[in-house]
C-alpha positions in Angstrom: 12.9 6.0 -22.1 14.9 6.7 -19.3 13.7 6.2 -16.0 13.9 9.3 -13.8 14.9 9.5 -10.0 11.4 10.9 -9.7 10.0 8.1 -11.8 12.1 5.3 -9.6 10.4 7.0 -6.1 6.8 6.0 -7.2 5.2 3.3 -4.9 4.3 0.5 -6.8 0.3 0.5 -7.5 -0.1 -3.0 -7.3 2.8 -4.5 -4.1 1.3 -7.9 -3.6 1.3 -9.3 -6.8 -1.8 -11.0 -6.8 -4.4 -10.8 -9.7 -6.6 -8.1 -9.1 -10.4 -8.2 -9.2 -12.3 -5.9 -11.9 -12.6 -3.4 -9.5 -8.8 -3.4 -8.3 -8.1 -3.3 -12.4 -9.8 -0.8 -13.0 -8.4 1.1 -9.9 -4.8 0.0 -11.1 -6.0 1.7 -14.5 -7.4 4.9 -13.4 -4.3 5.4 -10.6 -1.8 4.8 -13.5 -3.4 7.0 -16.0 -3.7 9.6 -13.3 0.0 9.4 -12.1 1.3 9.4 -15.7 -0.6 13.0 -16.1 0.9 14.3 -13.1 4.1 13.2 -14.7 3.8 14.8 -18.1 2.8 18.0 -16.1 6.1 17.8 -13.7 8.2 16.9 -17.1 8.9 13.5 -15.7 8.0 12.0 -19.0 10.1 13.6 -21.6 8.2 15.1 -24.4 9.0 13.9 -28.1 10.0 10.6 -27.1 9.2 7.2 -27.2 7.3 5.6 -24.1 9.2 2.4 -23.5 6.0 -0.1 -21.8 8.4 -2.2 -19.4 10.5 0.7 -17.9 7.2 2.5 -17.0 5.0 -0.5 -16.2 8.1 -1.2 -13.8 8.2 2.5 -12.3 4.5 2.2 -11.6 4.5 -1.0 -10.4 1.5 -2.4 -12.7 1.7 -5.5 -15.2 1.7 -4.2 -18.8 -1.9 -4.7 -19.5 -3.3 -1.8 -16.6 -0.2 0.4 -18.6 -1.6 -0.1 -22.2 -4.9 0.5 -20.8 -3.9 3.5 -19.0 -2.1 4.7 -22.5 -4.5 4.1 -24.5 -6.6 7.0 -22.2 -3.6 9.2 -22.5 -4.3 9.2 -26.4 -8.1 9.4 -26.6 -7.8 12.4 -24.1 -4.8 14.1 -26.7 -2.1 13.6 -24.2 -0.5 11.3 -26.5 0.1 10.2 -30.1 1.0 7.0 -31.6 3.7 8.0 -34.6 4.1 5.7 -37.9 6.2 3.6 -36.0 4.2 2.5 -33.6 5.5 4.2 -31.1 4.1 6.7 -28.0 5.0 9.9 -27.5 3.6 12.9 -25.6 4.0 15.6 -28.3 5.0 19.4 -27.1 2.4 21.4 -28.9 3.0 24.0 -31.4 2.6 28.0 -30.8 -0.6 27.8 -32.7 -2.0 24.6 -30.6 -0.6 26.2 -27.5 -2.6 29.8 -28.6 -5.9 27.8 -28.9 -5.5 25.9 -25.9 -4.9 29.1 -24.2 -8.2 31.1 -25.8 -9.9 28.2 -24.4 -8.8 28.2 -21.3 -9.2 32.0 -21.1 -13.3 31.4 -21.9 -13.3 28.7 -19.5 -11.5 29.6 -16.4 -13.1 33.3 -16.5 -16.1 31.9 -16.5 -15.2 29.4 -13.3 -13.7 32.2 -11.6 -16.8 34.6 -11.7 -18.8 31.2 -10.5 -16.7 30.7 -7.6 -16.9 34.1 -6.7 -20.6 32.6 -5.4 -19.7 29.4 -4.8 -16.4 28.9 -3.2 -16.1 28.1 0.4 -14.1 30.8 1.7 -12.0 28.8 3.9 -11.0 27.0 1.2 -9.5 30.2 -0.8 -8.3 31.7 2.3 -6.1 28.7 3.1 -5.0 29.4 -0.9 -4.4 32.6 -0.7 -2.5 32.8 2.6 -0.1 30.0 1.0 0.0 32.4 -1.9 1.3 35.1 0.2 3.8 33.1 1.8 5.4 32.9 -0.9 5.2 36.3 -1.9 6.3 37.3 1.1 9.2 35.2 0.7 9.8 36.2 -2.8 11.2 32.2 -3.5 9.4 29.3 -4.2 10.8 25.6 -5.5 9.5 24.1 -9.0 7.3 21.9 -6.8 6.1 23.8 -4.6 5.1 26.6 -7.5 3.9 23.5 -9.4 1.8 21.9 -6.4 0.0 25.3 -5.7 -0.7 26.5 -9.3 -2.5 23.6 -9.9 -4.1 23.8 -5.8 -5.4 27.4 -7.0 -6.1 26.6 -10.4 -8.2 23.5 -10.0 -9.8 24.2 -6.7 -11.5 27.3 -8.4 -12.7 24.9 -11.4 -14.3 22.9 -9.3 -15.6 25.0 -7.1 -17.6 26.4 -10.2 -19.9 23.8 -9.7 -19.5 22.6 -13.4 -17.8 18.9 -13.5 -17.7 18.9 -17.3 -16.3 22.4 -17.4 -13.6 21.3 -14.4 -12.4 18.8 -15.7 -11.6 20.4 -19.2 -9.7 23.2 -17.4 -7.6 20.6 -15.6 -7.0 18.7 -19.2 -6.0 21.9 -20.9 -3.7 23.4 -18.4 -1.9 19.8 -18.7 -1.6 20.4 -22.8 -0.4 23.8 -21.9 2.4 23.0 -19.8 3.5 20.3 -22.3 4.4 23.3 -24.1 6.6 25.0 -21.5 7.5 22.6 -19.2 10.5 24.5 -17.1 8.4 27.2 -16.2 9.2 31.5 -16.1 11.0 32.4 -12.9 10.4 35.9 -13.7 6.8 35.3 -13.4 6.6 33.9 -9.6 6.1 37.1 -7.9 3.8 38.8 -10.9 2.0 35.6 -10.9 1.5 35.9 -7.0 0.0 39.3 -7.3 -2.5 37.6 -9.9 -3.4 35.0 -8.0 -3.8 37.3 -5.2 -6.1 39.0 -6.9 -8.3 36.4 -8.0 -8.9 35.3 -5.0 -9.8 38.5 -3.3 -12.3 39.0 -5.4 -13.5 35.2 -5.2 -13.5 36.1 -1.5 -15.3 39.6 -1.9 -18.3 37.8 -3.7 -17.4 39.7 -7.0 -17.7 37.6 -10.0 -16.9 40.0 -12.7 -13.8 40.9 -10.9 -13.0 37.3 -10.3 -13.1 36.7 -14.1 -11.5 39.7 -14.9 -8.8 39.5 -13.1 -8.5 35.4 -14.3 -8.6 36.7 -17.5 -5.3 39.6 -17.1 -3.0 36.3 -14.9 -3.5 34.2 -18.5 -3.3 36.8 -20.8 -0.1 37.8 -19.0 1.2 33.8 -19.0 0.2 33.6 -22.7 2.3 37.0 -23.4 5.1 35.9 -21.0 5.5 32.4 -22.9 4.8 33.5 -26.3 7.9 36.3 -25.9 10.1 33.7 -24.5 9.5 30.9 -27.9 9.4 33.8 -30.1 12.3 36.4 -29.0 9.8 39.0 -29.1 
């Protein structure tokens, strides 16, 4: 696999090159794990094809053994498949994985929403929603920057429901579901900002059934929005 510019920018994990204690291994693990996820979800791992162990292991900075640890996570969390060959691979979903991953997540993130709505500290989704704004107001925003806050909004709200279990499944399902659609729907920023707007009002007017309804019209519109664009509809 080719090693990206973004890939090559990546601080090493491990500089010093000493052996690391358990606790420093199992730090090196976790951080590579975690910074190969943020790559899959920025597209800086190409889906459908092979992971080549000494190019990443080098863009991360670990030794191999951290890496295979770290991708062996990847695959018992359904990030990634072994194919007959032996190889790795994060797979793009099909419509019909991406359809259930999305009926979870609608269950789910309604459900966080309407439990933020009591829960959230409202400092917390003002500073979101003023960023939010900006952007509206604006009417641009970089792939980055749309990236970064999506998953600011999304996440914050999840865990802010007070349910790890439940946070930490929305997190690993939005990642699926942008394996699907990795370059994103410019058409969607400024519809997508008067969603998120509204969420967050409500999250901020102590109104949990508002809070998940309105959660559940932003991803029935993303589910729509995607589906027409991989379908021609």
């Amino acid at each position: 696999m080719p090693i990206s510019p973004a890939m090559e920018s990546l601080l090493p994990l491990n500089p010093s090159g000493a052996a690391p204690s358990a606790d420093d291994a199992r730090d090196l693990v976790e951080e590579a794990y975690s910074t190969m996820l943020d790559m899959i979800q920025r597209g800086q791992i190409p889906i459908n094809q092979p992971l080549q162990e000494r190019n990443l292991a080098g863009a991360l900075g670990v030794s191999r053994t951290p890496l295979r640890e770290a991708m062996s996570r990847l695959i018992g969390g359904g990030f990634a498949v072994r194919t007959a060959r032996g190889q790795l691979i994060v797979p793009e979903p099909t419509l019909r994985q991406y359809l259930e991953i999305f009926q979870m997540r609608l269950l789910l993130e309604g459900d966080a929403a309407a439990a933020a709505a009591t829960r959230m500290v409202p400092e917390q989704a003002t500073a979101i929603l003023d960023q939010v704004r900006e952007i509206k107001r604006r009417q641009h925003s970089s792939h980055e920057e749309n990236h970064r806050l999506d998953n600011l909004l999304h996440d914050s709200i999840a865990q802010a429901s007070g349910n790890r279990l439940m946070a930490q499944t929305i997190h690993d399902l939005r990642i699926k579901a942008r394996c699907f659609d990795q370059n994103g729907a410019p058409e969607r920023l400024i519809p997508g900002c008067d969603e998120h707007i509204a969420i967050l009002e409500a999250i901020l007017e102590g109104k949990p059934e508002a809070a998940r309804a309105a959660m559940h019209t932003h991803l029935t519109n993303v589910r729509a929005g995607l589906v027409a664009r991989h379908t021609h509809i």
